[in-house]
C-alpha positions in Angstrom: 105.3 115.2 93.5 102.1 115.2 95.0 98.9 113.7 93.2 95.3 114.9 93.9 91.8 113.3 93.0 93.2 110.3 91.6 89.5 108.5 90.5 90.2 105.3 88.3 92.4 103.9 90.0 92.9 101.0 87.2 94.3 103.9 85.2 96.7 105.1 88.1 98.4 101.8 88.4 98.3 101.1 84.6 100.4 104.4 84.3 102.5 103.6 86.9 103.3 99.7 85.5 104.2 101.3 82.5 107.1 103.3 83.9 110.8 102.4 82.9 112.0 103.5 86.9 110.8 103.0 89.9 107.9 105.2 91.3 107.1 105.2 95.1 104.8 106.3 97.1 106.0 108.2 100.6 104.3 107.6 103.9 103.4 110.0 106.1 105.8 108.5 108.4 108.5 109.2 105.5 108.5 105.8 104.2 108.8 104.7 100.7 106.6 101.8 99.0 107.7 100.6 95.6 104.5 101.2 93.4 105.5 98.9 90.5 105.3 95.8 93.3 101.7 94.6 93.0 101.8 93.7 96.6 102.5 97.2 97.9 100.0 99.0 95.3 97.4 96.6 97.2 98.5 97.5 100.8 98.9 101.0 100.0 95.9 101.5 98.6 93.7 99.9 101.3 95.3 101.8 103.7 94.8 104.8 102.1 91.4 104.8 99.9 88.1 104.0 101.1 85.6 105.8 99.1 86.5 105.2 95.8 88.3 108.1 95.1 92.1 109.3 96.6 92.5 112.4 97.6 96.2 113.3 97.7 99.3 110.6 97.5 102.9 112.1 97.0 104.9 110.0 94.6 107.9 109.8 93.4 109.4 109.0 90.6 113.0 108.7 89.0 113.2 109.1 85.7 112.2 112.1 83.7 109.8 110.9 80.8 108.1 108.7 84.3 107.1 111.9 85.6 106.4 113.1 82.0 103.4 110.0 82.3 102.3 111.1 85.6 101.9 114.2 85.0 100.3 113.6 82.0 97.7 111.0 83.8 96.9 113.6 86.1 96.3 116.2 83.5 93.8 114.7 81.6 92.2 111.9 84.2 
């Protein structure tokens, strides 16, 4: 799935910790990053956001009520 406009990021990552699955984020070179590893959320995120806001990410996620929680996030962010 692809997220758009993500602003807290605090919020992001606290959604994402509190899935039961594994969510991960997939490079534009078709790599995978485990989100749920504090380590990659940190590299990922430098790499990616600079201005304090991130534009579009595509996630994924394995388990249904996961996406339920991401979706929801993004709904109402």
């Amino acid at each position: 799935m692809k997220v758009q406009n993500i602003t807290d990021i605090d919020k992001f990552f606290k959604v994402v910790d509190s899935c039961k699955g594994k969510v991960e984020l997939v490079t534009g070179e078709g790599d995978r990053l485990n989100l749920k590893s504090k380590l990659s959320q940190y590299v990922s995120m430098a790499n990616i956001f600079s201005d304090g806001t991130i534009s579009e990410l595509e996630i994924v996620a394995y388990e249904p009520k996961d996406i339920d929680k991401l979706v929801n996030f993004m709904m109402n962010q």
